[in-house]
C-alpha atoms as a printed R data frame, in Angstrom:
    type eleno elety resid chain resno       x       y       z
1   ATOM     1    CA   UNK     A     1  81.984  94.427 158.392
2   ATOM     2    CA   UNK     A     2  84.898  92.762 156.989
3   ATOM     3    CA   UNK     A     3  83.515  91.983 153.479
4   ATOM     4    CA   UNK     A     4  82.478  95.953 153.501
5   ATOM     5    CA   UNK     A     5  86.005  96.609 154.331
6   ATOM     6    CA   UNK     A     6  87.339  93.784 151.344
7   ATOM     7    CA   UNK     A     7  84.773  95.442 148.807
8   ATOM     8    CA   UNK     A     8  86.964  98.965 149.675
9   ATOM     9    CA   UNK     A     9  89.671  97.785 149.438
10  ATOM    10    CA   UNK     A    10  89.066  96.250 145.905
11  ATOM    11    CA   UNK     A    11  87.513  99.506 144.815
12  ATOM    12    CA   UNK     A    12  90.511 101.029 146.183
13  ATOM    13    CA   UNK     A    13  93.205  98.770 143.926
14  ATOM    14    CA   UNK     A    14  90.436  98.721 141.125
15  ATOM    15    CA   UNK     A    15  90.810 102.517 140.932
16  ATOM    16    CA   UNK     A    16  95.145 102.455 141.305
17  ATOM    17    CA   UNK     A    17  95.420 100.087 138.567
18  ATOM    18    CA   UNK     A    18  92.854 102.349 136.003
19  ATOM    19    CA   UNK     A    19  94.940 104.923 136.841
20  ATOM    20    CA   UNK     A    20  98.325 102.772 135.883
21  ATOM    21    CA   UNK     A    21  96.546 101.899 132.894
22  ATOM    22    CA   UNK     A    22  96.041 105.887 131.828
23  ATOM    23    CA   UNK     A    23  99.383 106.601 132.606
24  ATOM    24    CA   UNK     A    24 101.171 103.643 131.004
25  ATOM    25    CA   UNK     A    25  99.034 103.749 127.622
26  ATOM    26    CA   UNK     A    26 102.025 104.477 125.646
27  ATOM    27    CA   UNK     A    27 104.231 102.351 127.403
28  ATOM    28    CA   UNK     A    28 105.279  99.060 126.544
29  ATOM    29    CA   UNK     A    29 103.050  96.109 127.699
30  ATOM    30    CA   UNK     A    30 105.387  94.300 129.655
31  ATOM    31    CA   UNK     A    31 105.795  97.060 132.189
32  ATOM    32    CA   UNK     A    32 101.983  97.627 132.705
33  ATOM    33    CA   UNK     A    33 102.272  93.731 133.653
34  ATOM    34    CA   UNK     A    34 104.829  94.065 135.795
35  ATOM    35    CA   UNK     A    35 103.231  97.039 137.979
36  ATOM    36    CA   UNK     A    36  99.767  94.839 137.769
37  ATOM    37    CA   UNK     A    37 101.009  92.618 139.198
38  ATOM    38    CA   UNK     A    38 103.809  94.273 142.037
39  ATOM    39    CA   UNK     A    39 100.033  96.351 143.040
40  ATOM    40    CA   UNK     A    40  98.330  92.629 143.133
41  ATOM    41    CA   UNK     A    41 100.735  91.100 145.355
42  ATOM    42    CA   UNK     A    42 101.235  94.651 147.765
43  ATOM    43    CA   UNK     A    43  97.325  93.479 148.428
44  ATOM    44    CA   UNK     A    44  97.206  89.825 148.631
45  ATOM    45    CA   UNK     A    45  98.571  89.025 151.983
46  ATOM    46    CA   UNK     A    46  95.442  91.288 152.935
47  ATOM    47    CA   UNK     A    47  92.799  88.568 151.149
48  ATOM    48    CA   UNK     A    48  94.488  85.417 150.843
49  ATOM    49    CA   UNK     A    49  92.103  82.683 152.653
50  ATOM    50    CA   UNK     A    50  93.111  81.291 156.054
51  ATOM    51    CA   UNK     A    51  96.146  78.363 155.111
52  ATOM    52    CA   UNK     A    52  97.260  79.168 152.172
53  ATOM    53    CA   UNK     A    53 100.750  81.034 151.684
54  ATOM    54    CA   UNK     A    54 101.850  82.151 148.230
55  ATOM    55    CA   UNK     A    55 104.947  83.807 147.189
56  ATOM    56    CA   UNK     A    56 106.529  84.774 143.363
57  ATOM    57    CA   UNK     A    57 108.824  82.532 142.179
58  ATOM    58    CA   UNK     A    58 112.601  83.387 142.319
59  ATOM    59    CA   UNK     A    59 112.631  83.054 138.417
60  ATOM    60    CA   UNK     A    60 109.618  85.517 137.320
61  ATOM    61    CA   UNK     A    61 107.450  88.001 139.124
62  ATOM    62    CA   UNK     A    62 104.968  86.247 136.718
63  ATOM    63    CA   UNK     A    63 104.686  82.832 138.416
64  ATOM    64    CA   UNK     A    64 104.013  82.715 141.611
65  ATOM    65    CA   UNK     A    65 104.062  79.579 143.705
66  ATOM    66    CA   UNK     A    66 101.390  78.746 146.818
67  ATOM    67    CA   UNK     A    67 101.076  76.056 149.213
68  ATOM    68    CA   UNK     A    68  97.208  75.006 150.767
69  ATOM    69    CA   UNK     A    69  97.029  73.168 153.969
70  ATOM    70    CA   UNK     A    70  93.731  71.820 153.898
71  ATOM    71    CA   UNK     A    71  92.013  71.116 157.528
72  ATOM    72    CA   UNK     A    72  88.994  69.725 156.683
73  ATOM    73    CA   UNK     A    73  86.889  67.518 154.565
74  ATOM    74    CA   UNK     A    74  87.510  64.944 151.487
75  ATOM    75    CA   UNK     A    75  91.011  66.182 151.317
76  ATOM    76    CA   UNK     A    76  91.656  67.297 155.413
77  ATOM    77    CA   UNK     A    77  95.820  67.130 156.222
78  ATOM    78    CA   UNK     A    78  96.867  67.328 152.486
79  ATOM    79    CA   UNK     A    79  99.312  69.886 151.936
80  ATOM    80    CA   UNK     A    80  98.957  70.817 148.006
81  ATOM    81    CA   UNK     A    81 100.992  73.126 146.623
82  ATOM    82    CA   UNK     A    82  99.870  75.040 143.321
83  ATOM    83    CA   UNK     A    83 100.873  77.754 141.219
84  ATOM    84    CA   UNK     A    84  99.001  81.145 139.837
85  ATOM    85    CA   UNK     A    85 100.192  82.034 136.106
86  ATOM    86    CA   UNK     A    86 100.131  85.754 134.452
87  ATOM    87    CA   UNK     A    87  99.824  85.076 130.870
88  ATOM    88    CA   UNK     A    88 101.123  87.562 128.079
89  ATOM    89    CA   UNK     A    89  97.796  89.252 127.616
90  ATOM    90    CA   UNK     A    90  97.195  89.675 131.685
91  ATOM    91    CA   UNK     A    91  96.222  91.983 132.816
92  ATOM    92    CA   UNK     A    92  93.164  91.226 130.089
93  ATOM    93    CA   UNK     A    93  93.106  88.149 131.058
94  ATOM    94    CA   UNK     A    94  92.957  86.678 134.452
95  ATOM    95    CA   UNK     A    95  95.990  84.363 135.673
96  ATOM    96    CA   UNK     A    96  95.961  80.901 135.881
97  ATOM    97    CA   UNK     A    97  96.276  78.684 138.561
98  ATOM    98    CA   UNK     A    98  97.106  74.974 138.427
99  ATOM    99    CA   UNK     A    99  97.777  72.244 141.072
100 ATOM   100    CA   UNK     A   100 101.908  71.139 141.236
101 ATOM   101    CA   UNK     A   101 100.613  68.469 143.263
102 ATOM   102    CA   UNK     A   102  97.980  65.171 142.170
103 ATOM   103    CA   UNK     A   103  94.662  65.937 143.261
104 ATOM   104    CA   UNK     A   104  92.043  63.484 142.536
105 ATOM   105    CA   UNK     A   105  88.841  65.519 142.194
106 ATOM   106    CA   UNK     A   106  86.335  65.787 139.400
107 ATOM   107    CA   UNK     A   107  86.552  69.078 139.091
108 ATOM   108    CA   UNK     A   108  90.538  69.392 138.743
109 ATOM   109    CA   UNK     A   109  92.185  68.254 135.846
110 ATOM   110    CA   UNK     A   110  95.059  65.111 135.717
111 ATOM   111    CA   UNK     A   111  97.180  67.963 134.803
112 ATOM   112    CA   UNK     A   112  96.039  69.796 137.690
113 ATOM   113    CA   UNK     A   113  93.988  72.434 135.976
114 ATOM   114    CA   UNK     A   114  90.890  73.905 136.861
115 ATOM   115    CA   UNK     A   115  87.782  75.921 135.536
116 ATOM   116    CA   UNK     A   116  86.328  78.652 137.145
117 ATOM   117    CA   UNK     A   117  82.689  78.892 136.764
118 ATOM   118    CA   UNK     A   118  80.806  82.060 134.903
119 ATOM   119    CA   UNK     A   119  78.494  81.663 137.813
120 ATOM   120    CA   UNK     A   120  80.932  82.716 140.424
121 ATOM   121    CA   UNK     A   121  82.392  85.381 138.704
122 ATOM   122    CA   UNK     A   122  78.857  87.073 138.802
123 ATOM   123    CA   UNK     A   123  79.638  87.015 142.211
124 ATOM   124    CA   UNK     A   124  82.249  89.074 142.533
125 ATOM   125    CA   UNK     A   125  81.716  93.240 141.859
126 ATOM   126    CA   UNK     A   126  85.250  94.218 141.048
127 ATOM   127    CA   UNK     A   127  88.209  92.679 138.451
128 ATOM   128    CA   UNK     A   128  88.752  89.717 139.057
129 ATOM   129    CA   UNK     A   129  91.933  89.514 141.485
130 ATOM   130    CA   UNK     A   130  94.590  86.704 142.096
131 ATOM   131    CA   UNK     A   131  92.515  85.589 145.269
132 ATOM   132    CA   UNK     A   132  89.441  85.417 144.120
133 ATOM   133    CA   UNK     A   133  90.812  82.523 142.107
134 ATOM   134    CA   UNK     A   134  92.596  81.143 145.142
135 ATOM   135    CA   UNK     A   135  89.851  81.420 146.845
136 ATOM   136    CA   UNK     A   136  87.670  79.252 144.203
137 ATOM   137    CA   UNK     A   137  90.572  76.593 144.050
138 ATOM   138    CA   UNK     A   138  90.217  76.272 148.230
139 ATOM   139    CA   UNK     A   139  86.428  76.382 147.788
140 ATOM   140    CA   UNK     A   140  86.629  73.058 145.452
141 ATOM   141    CA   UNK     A   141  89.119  71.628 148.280
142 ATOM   142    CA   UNK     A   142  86.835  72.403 151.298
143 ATOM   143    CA   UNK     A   143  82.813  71.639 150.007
144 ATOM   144    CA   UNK     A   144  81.023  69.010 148.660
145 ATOM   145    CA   UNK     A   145  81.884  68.191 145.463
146 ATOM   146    CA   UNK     A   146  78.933  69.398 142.816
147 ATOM   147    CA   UNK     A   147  78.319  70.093 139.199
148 ATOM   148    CA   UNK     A   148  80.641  72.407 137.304
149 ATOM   149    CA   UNK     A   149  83.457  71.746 134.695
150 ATOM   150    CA   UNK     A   150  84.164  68.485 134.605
151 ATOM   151    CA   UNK     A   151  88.049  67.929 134.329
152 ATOM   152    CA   UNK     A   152  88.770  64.281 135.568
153 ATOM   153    CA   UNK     A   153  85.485  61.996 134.336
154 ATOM   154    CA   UNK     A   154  87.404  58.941 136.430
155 ATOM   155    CA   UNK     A   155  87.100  60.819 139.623
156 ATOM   156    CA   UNK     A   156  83.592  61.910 138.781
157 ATOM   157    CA   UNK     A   157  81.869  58.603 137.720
158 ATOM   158    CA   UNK     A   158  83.848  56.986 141.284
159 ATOM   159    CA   UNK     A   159  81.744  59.793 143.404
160 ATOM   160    CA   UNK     A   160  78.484  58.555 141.920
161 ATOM   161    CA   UNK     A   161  78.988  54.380 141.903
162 ATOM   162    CA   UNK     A   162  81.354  53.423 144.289
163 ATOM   163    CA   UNK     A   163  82.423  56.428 147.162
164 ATOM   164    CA   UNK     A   164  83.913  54.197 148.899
165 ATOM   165    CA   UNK     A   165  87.095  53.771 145.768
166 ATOM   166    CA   UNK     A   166  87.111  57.748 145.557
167 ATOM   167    CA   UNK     A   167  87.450  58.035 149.015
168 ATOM   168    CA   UNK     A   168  90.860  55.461 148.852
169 ATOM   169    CA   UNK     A   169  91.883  57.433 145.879
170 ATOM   170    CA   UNK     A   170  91.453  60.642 147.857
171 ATOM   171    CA   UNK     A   171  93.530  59.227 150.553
172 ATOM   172    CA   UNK     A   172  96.480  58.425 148.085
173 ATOM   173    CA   UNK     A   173  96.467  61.728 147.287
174 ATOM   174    CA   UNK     A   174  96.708  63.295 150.519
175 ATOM   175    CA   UNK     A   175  99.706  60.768 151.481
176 ATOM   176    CA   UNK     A   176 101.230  61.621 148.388
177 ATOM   177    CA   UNK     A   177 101.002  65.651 149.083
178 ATOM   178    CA   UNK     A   178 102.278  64.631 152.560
179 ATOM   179    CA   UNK     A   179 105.394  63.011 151.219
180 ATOM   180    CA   UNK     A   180 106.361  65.195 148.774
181 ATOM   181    CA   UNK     A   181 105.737  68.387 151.478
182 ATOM   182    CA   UNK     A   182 109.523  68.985 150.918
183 ATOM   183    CA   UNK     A   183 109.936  68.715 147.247
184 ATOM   184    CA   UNK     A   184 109.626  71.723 145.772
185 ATOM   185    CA   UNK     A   185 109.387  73.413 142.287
186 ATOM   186    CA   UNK     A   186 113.304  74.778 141.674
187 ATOM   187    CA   UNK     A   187 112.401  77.924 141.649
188 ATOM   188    CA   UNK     A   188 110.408  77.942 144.404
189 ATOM   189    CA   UNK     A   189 111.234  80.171 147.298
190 ATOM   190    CA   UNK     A   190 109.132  78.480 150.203
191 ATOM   191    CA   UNK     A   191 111.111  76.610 152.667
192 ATOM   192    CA   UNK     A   192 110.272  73.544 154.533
193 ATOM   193    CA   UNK     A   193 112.056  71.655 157.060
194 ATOM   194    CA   UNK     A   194 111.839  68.771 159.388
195 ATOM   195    CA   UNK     A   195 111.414  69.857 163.139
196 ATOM   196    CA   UNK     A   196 114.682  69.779 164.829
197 ATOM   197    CA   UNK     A   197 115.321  68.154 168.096
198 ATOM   198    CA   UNK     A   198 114.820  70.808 170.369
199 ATOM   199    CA   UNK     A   199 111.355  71.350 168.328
200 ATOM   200    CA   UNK     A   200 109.757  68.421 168.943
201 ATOM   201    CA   UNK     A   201 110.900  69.009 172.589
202 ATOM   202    CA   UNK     A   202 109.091  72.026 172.394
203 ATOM   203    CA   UNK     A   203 105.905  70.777 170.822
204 ATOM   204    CA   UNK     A   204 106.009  68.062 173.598
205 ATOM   205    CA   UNK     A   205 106.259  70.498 176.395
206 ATOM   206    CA   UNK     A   206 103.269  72.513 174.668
207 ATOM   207    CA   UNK     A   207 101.117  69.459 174.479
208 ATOM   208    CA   UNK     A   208 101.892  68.745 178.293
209 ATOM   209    CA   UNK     A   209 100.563  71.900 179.087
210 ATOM   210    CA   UNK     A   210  97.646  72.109 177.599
């Protein structure tokens, strides 16, 4: 029922953006990129996955910035934060989305890239939208790490002769994302801060009672 209702949905911002398109064709580019993408983010609060929060940037409607708190698996408790690019030729192309934070995984880049698959874009019937690509950067977070684009050949070869190194480097990692939970990009608008006092009272009382 709900991926009927998501597949609607997508048909339904599929068919306001071909309609932006006709009525913009003699406009100039950078405003058909900016209603793109002010129609993208109306809908994403709707299909962003479970634990991960994303917001633009305070600098450009074109960067936005996102956070993933991961609860399970390889990477379970590591708070990574990422960010989602709209290059000059979107939308043609698709946005980009790279890790702010290290992530040791073979399948993200030292530079905290990644590379979506043909395969799972065959997957999807619509355009592809900003969280289908979320959603593929969570996937690689959450399941078993298997074939695909190759980005960081150190953490692959670890996987296949000694787990039990990857698994340490993993752990760094997820300390790491920990520690730098309240560093944030400049122009980032997310705001996180240490539980006050009468919080941790609070969470204590909760605790008690459960």
């Amino acid at each position: 029922m709900q991926q009927n209702e998501n597949i609607n949905e997508e048909e339904n911002l599929e068919s306001q953006l071909e309609q932006l398109h006709l009525e913009t064709n003699s406009i100039p580019s950078t405003y058909l990129r900016e209603r793109t993408v002010f129609i993208e983010y109306k809908y994403l609060h709707r299909n962003v996955p479970g634990g991960v929060y994303v917001i633009p940037s305070r600098t450009s409607l074109f960067n936005w910035i996102g956070v993933i708190f991961v609860r399970s698996g390889y990477y379970q408790d590591a708070i990574f934060k990422f960010e989602l690019t709209f290059g000059e030729n979107y939308p043609s192309e698709i946005a980009q989305l790279r890790f702010i934070s290290p992530v040791f995984h073979p399948l993200i880049g030292i530079d905290g890239s990644i590379k979506i698959p043909k395969n799972y874009f065959q997957q999807i019937s619509s355009r592809i939208f900003s969280w289908h690509i979320i959603k593929y950067a969570k996937y690689l977070l959450y399941n078993r790490i298997r074939t695909g684009y190759i980005l960081n050949h150190e953490a692959a070869d670890l996987t296949k002769k000694n787990k039990i190194e990857f698994i340490n480097r993993v752990k760094q990692c997820i300390d790491k994302s920990i520690e730098d939970m309240y560093k944030l990009p400049y122009d980032c608008q997310f705001q996180f801060s240490l539980a006050s006092p009468e919080h941790n009272l609070l969470f204590e009382k909760l605790a008690i009672n459960q």
